[in-house]
C-alpha positions in Angstrom: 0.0 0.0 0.0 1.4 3.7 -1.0 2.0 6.3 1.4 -0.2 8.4 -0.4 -3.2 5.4 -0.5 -2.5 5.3 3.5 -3.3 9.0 4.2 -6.3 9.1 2.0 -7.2 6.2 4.4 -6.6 7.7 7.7 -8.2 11.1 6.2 -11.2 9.1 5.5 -11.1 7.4 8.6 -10.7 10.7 10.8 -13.6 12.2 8.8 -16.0 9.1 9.6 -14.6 9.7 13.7 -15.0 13.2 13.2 -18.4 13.6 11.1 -21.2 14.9 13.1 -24.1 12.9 13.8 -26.6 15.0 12.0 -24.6 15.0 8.9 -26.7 16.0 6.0 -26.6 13.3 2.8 -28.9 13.2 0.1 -29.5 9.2 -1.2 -29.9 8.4 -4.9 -32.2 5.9 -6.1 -31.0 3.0 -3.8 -30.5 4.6 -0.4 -26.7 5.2 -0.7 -25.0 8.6 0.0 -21.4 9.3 1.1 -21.0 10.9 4.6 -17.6 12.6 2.8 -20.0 15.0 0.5 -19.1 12.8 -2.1 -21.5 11.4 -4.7 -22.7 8.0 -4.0 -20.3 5.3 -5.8 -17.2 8.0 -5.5 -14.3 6.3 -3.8 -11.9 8.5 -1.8 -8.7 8.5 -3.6 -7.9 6.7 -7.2 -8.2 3.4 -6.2 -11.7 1.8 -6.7 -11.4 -0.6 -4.4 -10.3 1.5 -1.8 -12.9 1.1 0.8 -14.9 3.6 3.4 -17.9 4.1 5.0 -20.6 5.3 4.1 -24.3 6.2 4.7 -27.2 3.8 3.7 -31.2 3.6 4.0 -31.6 2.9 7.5 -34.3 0.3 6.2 -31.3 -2.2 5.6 -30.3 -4.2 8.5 -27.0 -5.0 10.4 -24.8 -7.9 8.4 -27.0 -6.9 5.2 -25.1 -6.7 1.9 -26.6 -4.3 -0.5 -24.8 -4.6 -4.0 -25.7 -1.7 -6.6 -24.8 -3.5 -10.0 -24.9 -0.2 -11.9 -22.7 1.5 -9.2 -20.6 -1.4 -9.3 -20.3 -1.1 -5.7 -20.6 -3.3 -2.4 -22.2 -2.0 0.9 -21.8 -3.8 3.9 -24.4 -2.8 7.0 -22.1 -1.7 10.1 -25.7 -0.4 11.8 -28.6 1.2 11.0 -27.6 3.7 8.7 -23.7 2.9 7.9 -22.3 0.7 6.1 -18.7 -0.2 4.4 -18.5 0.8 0.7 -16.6 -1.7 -1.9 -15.6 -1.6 -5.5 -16.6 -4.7 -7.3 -17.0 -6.1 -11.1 -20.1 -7.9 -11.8 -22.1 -9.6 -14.6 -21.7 -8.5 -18.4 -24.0 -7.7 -20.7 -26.5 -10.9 -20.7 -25.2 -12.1 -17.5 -27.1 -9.2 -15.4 -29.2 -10.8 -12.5 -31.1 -9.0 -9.4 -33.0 -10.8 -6.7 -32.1 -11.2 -2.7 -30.1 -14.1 -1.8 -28.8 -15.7 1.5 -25.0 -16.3 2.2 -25.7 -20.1 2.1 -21.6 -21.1 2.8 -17.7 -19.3 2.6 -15.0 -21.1 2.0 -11.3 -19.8 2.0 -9.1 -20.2 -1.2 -11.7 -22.1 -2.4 -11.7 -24.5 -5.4 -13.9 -24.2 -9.1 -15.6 -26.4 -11.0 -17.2 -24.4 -13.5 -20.8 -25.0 -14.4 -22.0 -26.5 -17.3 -23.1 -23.6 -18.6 -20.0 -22.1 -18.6 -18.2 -25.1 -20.1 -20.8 -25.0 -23.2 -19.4 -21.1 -23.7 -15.6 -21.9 -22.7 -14.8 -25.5 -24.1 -11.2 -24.6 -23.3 -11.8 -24.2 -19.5 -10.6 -26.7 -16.9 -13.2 -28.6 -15.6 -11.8 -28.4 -12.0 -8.9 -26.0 -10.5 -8.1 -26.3 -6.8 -8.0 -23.3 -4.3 -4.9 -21.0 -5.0 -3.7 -17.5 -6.5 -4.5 -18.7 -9.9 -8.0 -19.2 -9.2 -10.3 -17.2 -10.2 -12.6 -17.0 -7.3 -9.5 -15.6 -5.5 -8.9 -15.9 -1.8 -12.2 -16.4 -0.5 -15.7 -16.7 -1.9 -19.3 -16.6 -0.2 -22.0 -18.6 -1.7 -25.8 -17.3 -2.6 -27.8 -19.6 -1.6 -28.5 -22.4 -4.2 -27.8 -20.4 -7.5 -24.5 -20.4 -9.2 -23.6 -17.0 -8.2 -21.0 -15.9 -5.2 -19.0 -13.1 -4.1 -15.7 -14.1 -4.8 -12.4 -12.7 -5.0 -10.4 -11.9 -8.1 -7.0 -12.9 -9.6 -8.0 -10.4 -12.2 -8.1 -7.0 -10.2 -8.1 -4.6 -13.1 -11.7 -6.1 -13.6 -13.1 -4.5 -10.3 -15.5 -1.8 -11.8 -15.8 -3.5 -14.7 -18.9 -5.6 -16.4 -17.0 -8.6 -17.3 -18.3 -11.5 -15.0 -20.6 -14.3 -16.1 -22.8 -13.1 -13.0 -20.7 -13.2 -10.0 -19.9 -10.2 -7.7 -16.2 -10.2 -7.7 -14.0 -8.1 -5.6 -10.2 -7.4 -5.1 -8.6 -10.4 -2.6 -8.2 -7.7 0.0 -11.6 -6.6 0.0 -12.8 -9.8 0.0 -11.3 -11.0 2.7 -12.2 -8.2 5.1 -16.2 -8.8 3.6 -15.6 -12.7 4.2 -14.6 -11.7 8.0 -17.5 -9.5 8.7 -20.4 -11.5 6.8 -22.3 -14.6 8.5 -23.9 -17.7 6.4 -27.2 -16.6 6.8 -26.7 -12.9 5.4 -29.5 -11.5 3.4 -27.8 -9.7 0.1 -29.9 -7.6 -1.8 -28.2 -7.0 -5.5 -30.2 -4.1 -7.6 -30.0 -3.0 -11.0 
C-alpha cells in the first residue's frame, strides 16, 4: 500500500470519527450517499477498491449486503444507517441478474468447477482448478444460496468496476477478505440493478 493510498485512508477514517451525527446526505435511487459530501459510488482516492464508510437507508439491516450493480459497488451494513462501501465487477451484458439471496456457505481459497453452462461457452476451461492465487474466485468466496452466483475474489483485479463476470460479484482479494470476516452464512444480500 502507498504512502499516499495510507493518508487518504486515515483522512477518510478521521472524517468518519470526526463527522457529526446529523450529517446531511442526500440518497440516490437505492439509499446510498457518502457521509464525505461525495457522490454515492465515489471512492476517496484513485483506487476503486479503496474502501470507506458510508451512509445507507436505515431500512437495511445490520450484516445486510446491499450490492448496486450499476454502481458497481458493495455496501456492507455496520448499523442502522452505515455501512462499508466496496468496489466490485459484476455480470456483463446478458449475465445481469437482481433478486435477494442468502450467504448459504464461505470457504477460504476455495476450489472451481465451472458450471455447465459455462463449459458450453468456454470449451477450453478446466473442468476443476483447486484453491490457490491462480483461481479465479481468488482468496475467498461466499456462496448465494443455491444459485450459481457468489462473491468471490479476483485474480483479475483490473476487472473490479468492470462488467465482465458471467454473474458473480467479484471483488479485489483484500476486499474480500475483510467482507468474508464480517459476513455470517445466513446474510440477506440484496443485489439491484
Amino acid at each position: 500500500m502507498s504512502l499516499k493510498t495510507l493518508a487518504v485512508a486515515a483522512c477518510a477514517a478521521l472524517a468518519v470519527a470526526t463527522a457529526p451525527a446529523q450529517a446531511e446526505t442526500q440518497y440516490n435511487i437505492f439509499g446510498f450517499a457518502s457521509l464525505f459530501g461525495m457522490p454515492s459510488g465515489t471512492v476517496a482516492g484513485t483506487s476503486p477498491t479503496l474502501r470507506h464508510t458510508v451512509a445507507i437507508d436505515r431500512k437495511y439491516k445490520p450484516g445486510t449486503i446491499v450490492v448496486s450493480t450499476s454502481e458497481r459497488r458493495l455496501f456492507y451494513v455496520t448499523q442502522p444507517g452505515t455501512a462499508i462501501e466496496y468496489g466490485v465487477g459484476v455480470g456483463r451484458e446478458g449475465f445481469q441478474w437482481s433478486g435477494v439471496k442468502t450467504v448459504s456457505a464461505k470457504k477460504e481459497w476455495p476450489s472451481w468447477t465451472p458450471p455447465s453452462q459455462m463449459l458450453k461457452r468456454r470449451p477450453d476451461l478446466p473442468r476443476h482448478m483447486p484453491g490457490g492465487i491462480d483461481n479465479p474466485l481468488g482468496a475467498r468466496a461466499m456462496y448465494l444460496g443455491s444459485s450459481l452466483y457468489r462473491i468471490h475474489g479476483s485474480n483479475e483485479p483490473d476487472t473490479i468496476g468492470q462488467a465482465v463476470s458471467s454473474g458473480c460479484i467479484r471483488m479485489t482479494n483484500d476486499d474480500v477478505t475483510d467482507l468474508y470476516n464480517r459476513v455470517r452464512v445466513g446474510a440477506t444480500v440484496y443485489v439491484l440493478r
